[in-house]
C-alpha positions in Angstrom: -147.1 -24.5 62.5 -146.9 -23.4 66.1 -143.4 -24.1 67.1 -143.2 -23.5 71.0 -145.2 -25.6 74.0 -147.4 -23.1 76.0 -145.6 -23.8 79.5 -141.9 -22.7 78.2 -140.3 -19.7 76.1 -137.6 -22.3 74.6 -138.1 -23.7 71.2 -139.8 -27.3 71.2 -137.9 -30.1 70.3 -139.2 -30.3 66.6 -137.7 -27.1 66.2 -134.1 -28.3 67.2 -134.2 -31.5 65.4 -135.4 -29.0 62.8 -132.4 -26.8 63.0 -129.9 -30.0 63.4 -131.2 -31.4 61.0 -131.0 -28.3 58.5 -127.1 -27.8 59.8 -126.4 -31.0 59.3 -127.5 -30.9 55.6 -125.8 -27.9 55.2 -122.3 -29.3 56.3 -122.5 -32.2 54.5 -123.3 -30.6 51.2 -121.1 -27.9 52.2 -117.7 -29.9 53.0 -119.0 -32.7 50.0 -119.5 -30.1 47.7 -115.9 -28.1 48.1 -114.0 -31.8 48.5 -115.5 -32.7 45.4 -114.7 -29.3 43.7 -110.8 -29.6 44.8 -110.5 -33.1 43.9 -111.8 -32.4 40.6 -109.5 -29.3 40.9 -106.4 -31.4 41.3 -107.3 -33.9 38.9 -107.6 -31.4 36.3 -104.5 -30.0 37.0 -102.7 -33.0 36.9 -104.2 -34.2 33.5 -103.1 -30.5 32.1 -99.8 -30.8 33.4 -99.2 -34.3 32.7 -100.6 -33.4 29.0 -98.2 -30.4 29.4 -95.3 -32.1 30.4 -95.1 -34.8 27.8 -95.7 -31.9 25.3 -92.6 -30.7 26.9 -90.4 -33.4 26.7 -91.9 -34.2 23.4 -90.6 -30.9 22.1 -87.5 -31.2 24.3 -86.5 -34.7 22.2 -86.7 -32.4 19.1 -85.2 -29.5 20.5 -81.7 -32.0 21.1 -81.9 -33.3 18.1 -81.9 -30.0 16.0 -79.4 -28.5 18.6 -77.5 -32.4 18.3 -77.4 -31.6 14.1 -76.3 -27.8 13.9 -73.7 -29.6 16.2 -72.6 -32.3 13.5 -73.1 -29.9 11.0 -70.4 -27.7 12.3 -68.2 -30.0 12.6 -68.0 -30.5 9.1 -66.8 -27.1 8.9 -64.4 -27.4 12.1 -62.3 -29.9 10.9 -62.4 -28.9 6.9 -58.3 -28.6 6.2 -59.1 -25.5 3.5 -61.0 -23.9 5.9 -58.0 -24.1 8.5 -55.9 -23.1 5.5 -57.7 -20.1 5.2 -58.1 -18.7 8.2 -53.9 -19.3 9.2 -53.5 -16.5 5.5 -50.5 -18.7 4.9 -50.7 -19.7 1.0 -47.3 -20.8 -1.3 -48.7 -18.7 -3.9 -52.0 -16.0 -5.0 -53.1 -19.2 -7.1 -53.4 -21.6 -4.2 -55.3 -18.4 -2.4 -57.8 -18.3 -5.3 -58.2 -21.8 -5.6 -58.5 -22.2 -1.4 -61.0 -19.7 -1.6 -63.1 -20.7 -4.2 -63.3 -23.9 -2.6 -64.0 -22.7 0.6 -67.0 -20.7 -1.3 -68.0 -24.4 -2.7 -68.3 -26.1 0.5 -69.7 -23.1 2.5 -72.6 -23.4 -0.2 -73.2 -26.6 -0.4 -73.1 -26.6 3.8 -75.8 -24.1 3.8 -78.2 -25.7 1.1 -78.2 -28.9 3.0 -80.4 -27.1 5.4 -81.3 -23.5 4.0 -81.7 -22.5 7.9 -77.9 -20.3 8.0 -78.1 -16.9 7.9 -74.7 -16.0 8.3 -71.5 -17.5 9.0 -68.3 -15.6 10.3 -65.0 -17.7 10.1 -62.7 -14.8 12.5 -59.3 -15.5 12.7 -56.8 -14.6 14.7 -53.7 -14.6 12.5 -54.8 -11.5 10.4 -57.5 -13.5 7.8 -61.3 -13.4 8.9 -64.6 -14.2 7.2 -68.1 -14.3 6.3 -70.7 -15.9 4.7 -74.1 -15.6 3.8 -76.4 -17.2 1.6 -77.4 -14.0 0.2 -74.1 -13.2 -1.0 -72.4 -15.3 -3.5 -68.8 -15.6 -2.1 -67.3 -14.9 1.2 -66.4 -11.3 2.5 -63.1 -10.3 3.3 -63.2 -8.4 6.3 -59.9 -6.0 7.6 -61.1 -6.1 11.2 -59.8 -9.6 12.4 -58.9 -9.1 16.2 -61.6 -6.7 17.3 -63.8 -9.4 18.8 -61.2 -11.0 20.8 -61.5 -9.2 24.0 -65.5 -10.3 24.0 -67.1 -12.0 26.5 -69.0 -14.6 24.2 -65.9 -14.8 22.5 -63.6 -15.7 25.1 -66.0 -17.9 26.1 -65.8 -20.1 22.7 -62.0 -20.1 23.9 -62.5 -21.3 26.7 -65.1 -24.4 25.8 -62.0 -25.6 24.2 -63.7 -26.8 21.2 -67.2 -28.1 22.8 -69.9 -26.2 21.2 -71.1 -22.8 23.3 -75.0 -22.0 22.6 -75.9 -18.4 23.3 -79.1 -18.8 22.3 -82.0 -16.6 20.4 -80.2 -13.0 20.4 -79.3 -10.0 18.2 -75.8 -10.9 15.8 -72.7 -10.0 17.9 -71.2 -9.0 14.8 -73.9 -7.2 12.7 -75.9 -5.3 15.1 -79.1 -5.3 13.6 -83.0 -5.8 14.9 -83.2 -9.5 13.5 -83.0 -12.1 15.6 -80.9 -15.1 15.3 -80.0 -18.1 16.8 -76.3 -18.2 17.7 -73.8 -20.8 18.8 -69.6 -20.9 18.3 -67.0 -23.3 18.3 -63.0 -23.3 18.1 -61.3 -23.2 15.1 -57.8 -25.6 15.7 -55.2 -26.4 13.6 -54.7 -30.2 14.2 -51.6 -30.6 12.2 -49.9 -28.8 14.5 -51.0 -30.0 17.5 -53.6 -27.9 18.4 -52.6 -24.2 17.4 -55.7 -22.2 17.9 -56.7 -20.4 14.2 -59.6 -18.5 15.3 -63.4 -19.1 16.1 -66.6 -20.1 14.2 -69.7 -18.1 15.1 -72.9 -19.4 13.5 -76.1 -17.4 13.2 -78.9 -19.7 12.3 -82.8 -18.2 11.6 -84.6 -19.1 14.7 -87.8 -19.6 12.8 -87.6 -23.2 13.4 -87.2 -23.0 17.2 -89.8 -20.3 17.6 -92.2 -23.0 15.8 -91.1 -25.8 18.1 -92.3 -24.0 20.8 -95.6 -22.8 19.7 -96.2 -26.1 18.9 -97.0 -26.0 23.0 -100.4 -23.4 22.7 -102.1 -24.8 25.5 -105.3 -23.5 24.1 -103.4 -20.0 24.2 -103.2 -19.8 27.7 -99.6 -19.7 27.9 -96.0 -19.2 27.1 -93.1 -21.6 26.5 -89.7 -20.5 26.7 -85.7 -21.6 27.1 -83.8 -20.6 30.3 -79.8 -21.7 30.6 -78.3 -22.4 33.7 -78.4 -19.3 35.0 -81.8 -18.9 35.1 -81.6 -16.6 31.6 -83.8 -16.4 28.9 -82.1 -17.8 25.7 -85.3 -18.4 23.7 -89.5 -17.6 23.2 -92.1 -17.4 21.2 -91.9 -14.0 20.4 -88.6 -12.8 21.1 -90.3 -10.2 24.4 -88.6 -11.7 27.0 -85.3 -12.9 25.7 -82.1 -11.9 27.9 -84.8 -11.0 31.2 -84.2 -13.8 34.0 -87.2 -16.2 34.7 -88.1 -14.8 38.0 -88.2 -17.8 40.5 -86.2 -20.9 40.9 -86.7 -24.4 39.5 -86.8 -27.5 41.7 -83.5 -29.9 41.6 -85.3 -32.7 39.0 -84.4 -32.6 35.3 -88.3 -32.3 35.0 -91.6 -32.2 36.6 -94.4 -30.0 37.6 -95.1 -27.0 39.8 -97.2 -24.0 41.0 -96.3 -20.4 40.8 -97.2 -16.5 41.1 -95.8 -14.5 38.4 -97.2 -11.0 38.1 -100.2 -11.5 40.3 -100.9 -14.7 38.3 -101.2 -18.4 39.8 -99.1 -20.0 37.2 -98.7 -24.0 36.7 -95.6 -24.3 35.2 -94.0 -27.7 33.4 -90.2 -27.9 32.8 -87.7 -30.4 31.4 -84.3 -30.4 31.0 -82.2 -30.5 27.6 -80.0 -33.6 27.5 -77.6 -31.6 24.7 -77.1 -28.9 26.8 -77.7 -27.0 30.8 -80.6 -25.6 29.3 -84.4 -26.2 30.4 -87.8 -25.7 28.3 -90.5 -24.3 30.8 -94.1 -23.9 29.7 -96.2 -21.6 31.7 -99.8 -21.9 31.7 -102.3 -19.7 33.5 -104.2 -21.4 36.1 -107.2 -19.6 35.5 -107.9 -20.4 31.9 -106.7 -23.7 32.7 -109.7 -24.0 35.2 -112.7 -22.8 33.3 -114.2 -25.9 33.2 -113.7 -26.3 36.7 -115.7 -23.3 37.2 -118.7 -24.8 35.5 -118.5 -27.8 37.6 -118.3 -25.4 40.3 -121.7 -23.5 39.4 -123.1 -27.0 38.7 -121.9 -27.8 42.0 -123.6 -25.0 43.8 -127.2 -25.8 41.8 -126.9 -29.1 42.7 -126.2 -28.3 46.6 -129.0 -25.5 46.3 -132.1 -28.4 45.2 -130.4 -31.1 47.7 -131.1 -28.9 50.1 -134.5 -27.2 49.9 -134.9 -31.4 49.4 -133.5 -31.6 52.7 -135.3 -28.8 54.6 -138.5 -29.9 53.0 -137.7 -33.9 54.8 -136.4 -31.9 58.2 -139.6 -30.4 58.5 -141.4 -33.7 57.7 -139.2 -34.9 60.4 -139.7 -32.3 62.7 -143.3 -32.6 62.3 -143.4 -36.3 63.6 -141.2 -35.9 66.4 -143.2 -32.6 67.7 -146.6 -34.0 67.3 -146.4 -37.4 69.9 -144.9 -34.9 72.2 -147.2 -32.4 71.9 -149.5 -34.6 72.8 -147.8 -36.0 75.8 -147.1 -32.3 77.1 -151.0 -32.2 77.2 -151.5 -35.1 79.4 -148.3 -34.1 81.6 -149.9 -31.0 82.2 -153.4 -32.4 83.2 -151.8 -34.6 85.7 -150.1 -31.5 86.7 -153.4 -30.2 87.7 -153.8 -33.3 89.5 -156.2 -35.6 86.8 -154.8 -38.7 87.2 -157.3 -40.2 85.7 -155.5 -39.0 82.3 -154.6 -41.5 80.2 -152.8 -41.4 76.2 -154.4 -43.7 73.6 -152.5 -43.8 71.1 -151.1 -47.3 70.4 -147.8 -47.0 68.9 -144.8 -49.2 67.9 -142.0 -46.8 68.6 -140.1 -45.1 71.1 -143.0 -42.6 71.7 -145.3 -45.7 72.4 -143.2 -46.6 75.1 -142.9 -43.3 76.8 -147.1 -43.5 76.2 -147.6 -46.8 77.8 -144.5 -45.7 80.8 -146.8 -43.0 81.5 -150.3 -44.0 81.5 -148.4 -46.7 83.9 -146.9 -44.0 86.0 -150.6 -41.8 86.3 -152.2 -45.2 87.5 -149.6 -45.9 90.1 -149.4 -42.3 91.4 -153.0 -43.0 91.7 -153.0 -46.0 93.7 -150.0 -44.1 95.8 -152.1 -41.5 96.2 -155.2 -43.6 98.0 -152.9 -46.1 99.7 -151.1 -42.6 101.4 -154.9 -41.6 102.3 -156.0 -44.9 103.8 -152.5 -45.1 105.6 -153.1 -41.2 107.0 -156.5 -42.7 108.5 -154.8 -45.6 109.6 -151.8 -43.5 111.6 -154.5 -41.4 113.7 -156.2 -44.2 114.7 -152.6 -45.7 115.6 -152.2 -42.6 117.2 -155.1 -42.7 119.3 -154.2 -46.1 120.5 -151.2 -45.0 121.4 -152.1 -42.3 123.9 -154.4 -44.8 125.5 -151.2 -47.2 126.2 -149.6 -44.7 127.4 -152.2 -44.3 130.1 -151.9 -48.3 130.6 -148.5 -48.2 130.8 -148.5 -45.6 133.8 -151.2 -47.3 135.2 -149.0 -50.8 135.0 -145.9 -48.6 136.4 -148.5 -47.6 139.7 -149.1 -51.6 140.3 -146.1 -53.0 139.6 -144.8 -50.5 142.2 -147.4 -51.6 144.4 -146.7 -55.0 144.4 -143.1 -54.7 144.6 -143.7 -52.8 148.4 -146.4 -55.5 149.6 -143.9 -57.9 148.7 -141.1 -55.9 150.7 -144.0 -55.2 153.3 -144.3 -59.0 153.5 -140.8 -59.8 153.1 -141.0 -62.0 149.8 -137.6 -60.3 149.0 -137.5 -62.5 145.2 -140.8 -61.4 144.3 -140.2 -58.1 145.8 -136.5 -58.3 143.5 -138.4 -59.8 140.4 -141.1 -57.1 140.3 -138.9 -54.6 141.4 -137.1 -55.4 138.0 -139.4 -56.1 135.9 -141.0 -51.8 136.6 -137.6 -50.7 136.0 -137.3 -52.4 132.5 -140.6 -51.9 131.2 -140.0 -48.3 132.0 -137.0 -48.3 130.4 -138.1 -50.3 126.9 -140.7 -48.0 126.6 -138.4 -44.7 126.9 -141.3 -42.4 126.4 -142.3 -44.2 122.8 -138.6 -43.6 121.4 -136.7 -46.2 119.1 -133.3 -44.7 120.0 -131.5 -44.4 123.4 -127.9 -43.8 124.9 -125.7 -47.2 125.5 -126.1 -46.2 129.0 -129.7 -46.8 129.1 -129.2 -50.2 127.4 -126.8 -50.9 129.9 -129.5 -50.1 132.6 -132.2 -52.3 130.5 -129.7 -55.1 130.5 -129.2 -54.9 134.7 -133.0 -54.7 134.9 -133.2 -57.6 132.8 -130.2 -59.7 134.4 -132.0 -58.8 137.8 -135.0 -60.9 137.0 -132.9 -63.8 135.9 -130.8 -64.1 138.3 -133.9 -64.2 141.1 -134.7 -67.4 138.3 -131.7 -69.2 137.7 -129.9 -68.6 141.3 -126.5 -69.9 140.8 -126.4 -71.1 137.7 -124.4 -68.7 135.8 -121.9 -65.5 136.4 -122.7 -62.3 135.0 -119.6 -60.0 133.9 -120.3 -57.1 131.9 -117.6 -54.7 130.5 -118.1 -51.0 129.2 -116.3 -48.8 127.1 -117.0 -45.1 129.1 -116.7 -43.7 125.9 -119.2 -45.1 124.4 -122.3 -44.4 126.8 -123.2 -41.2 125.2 -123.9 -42.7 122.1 -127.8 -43.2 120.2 -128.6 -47.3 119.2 -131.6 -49.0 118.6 -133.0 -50.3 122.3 -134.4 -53.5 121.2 -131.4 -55.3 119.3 -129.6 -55.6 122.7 -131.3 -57.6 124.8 -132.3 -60.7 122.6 -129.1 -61.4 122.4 -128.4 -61.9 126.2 -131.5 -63.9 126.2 -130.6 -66.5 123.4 -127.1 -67.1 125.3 -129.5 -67.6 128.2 -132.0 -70.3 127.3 -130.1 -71.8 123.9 -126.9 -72.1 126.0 -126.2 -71.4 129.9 -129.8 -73.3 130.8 -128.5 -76.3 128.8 -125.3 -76.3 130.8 -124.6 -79.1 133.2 -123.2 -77.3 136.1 -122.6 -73.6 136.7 -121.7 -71.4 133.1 -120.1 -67.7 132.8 -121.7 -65.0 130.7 -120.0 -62.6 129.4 -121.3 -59.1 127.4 -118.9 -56.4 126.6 -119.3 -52.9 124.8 -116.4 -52.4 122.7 -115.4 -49.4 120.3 -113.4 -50.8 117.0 -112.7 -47.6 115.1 -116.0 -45.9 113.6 -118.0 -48.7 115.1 -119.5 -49.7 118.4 -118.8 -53.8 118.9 -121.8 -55.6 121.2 -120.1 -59.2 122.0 -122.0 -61.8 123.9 -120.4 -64.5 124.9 -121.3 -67.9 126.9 -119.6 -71.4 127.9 -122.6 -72.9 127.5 -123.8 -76.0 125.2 -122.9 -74.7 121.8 -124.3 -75.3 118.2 -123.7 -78.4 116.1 -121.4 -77.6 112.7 -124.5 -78.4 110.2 -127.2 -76.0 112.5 -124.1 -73.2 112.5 -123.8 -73.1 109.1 -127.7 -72.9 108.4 -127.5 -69.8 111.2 -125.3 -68.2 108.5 -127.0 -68.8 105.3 -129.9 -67.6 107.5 -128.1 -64.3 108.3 -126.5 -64.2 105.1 -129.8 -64.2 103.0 -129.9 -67.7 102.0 -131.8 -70.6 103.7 -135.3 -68.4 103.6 -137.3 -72.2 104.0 -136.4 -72.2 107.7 -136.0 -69.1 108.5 -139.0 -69.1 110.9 -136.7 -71.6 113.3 -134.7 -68.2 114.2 -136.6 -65.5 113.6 -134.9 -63.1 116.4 -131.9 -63.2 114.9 -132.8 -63.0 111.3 -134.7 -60.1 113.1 -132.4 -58.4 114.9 -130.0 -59.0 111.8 -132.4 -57.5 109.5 -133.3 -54.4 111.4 -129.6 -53.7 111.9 -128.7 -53.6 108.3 -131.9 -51.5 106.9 -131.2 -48.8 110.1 -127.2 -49.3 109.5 -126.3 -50.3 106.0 -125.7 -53.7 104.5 -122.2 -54.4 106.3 -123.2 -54.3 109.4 -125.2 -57.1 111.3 -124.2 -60.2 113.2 -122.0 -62.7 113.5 -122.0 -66.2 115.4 -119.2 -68.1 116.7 -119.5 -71.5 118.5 -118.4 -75.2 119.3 -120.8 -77.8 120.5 -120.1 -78.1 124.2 -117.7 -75.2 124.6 -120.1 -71.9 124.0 -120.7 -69.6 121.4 -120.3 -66.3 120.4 -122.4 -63.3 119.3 -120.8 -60.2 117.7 -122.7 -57.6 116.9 -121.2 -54.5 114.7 -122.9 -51.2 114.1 -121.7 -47.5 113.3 -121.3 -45.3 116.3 -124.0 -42.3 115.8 -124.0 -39.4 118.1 
């Protein structure tokens, strides 16, 4: 398909609905296609994190309860009197020793069976008598080294808890250093019978099987980690026992629980957290983001196939599209350019119901009329230099009238007929000067000479009837007006007022200057206009009262011609009182 006209190097219009069209498609799909993708994005994040989290605080229920039992359990131990007994060494006899001890060894076994979770349990006193036991040993272990742990940090900070429980979490024993991993947590040891005398401390080591297995309960389809941070951002417990004792490595928000985003080691992370109600500490499970969005990736791909069919759909409809815009103008650039070549005689049949069938039918319309134009322009040329001609010859008239008006005018002087001599004498001079050599426009001074040729020849009619006083602005005279607006004026005040006047009248004509604008005001004492006829003068001059318009049709003339030389606000305006005299204003713009 040809895509550009013959007459222009720019791409038709087909071609750039075309192109929109194609962009448009492309943004749309575009900006639908990635909104859908996040949303879809985001909702699958929150249903993994929302399944996450209540995994979480599922596991954080049973996490407080086990840590809530090896608290009840130890108390047991705590507040056994024989145990007390034992670790103050103060016995009446070696027989109460024995019997203290083996009923220590009793309960210590019977404590640990309950659960089969201990794996060691040190009883360290501090008045000279410390202990262990372990169910793989039969009876507690003697042990000479009594005060050595004192001066710990864990242990000082059993002490210090003042008999509330102090979790140190998933860790190497503090006693026997050895590779295996326990889970460890102390308490104070008092003597209550004597108000509180401090005996020593209980340290517990309890196998952290049962924790590890609580938290990979949480596999999130083994694409993350769970573990158990303190308050100071320490690891106390994991899966595997690989990260315990490093800190966590950013900073949780102030909620007990919740869900957020995070970079660890190059890795977007979404990360779920709650907080233990037995303790400060928190359970945080960390799940990779990109494992956690492979199925968004498929939507993704599906996505992108999808976008790729809608649009070659789409480019195959733009071109449809294009096609039936290009074609009806196509075939209106062919007639353009035939009437270009001056064919008007072109015309478009095609007979359609759109906005292309009105452009057709506008333009067959137009050809015709520039047509017609065309031969009404040819007939009028014709008619102009046959005007022309005519014009010439009354030219010659007009001299020749000049010659015998001239000749009268001395016959008469010759005679001495001094009004006819006056009248004709007149009447040369303003014929000479309507005519001006053919020209619509003279200076205000030659009006004013037109109206004293014209006043002259009334005056020699009328006698005594009237006064003339005429007033002119100096600066004015140099200024262009139409010659014939001027004088019709005078002669209304004349014959429609001063002639009707019983006795003698005063007529009064003045050029003015009000601003921009040149003011022409006639005015008479004369008989006046009625109310109802003065208001039908207005509608006349107004536009209105067209049925009797042919009753005054110099001033609807004169009106008329001043507004289509002038402009629309400019024109005449009448003034009068039955039996006082009326006024004539004319206004027009002062043109150098």
């Amino acid at each position: 398909m040809r895509w550009f006209t013959r007459s222009s190097k720019l791409p038709a219009v087909g071609v750039k609905v075309f192109l929109i069209y194609v962009a448009s498609m492309l943004i749309i799909i575009t900006v639908m296609g990635s909104l859908f993708y996040y949303r879809s994005t985001k909702m699958m994040e929150d249903k993994f994190g929302g399944m996450a989290l209540q995994n979480a605080q599922q596991v954080g229920k049973r996490l407080d309860n086990l840590l809530q039992d090896y608290e009840d359990r130890s108390l047991l131990i705590v507040g056994n009197k024989d145990i007390q007994k034992q670790l103050s060494g103060k016995y009446q006899s070696e027989l109460e020793r024995i019997q203290i001890n083996d009923a220590n060894t009793a309960f210590l076994s019977n404590w640990v069976n309950s659960r089969n979770d201990v794996s060691n349990i040190y009883l360290l006193g501090e008045k000279g008598s410390s202990y262990r036991y372990s169910p793989k040993d039969s009876f507690p272990v003697y042990n000479s080294y009594s005060n050595e742990y004192q001066d710990e940090d864990w242990y000082k900070q059993i002490r210090e808890a003042n008999g509330q429980v102090v979790y140190f979490g998933i860790r190497p024993s503090f006693i026997n250093w050895s590779s295996k991993l326990v889970f460890c947590f102390g308490r104070i040891e008092k003597n209550f019978s004597k108000r509180g005398e401090v005996l020593g401390v209980l340290l517990y080591e309890i196998d952290p099987a049962e924790i590890k297995g609580m938290l990979s309960e949480i596999d999130y389809n083994g694409s993350g980690s769970n573990v158990i941070v303190d308050n100071k951002g320490q690891i106390v417990g994991d899966q595997d026992g690989m990260r315990l004792s490093s800190n966590l490595g950013f900073k949780l928000t102030g909620t007990d629980q919740g869900i957020m985003k995070n970079t660890m080691n190059g890795e977007r992370m979404l990360v779920v957290y709650n907080k233990l109600e037995t303790n400060n500490w928190t359970l945080i499970g960390m799940l990779r983001r990109q494992d956690l969005m492979k199925e968004t990736t498929d939507i993704k791909w599906f996505m992108l196939s999808l976008g790729v069919v809608f649009f070659s759909i789409g480019i195959l409809f733009a071109v449809i599209i294009a096609s039936t815009v290009h074609r009806p103008l196509k075939k209106m650039i062919q007639a353009m350019n035939k009437a270009k070549t001056g064919n008007f005689d072109v015309q478009i049949e095609d007979k359609r119901k759109d906005e292309f069938g009105y452009m057709y039918i506008h333009f067959n319309e137009m050809v015709s009329r520039i047509k017609e134009l065309i031969n009404q322009l040819y007939v009028q040329k014709l008619l102009e230099q046959g005007l022309q001609l005519k014009i010439l010859g009354s030219q010659i008239n007009a001299h020749f009238l000049y010659n015998t008006l001239d000749s009268i005018h001395w016959l008469a002087r010759i005679h001495k007929v001094n009004d006819i001599s006056t009248m004709i004498f007149g009447l040369s001079k303003y014929f000479r000067l309507s005519l001006s050599e053919g020209r619509d426009e003279v200076n205000v001074s030659q009006i004013v000479q037109l109206l004293d040729s014209y006043m002259t020849i009334q005056n020699v009619r009328y006698k005594d009837k009237f006064s003339l006083h005429m007033h002119v602005d100096p600066s004015l005279e140099g200024y262009k007006v139409l010659k014939y607006i001027f004088q019709p004026l005078v002669e209304n005040a004349i014959y429609h007022g001063l002639e009707k006047k019983r006795g003698k009248g005063r007529l009064d004509v003045a050029f003015t200057r009000e601003g921009e604008c040149l003011k022409f005001i006639v005015t008479d004492d004369g008989a006046g206009i009625g109310p109802d006829k003065l208001i039908e003068l207005r509608h006349l001059l107004s536009g209105e009262g067209a049925k009797e318009h042919h009753r005054h049709f110099g001033l609807r003339n004169i009106h008329s011609q001043i507004q289509i030389a002038y402009g629309m606000k400019y024109g005449l305006e009448i003034n009068s009182h039955l039996g006082k005299g009326t006024k004539v204003a004319m206004t027009i713009p002062l043109m150098a």
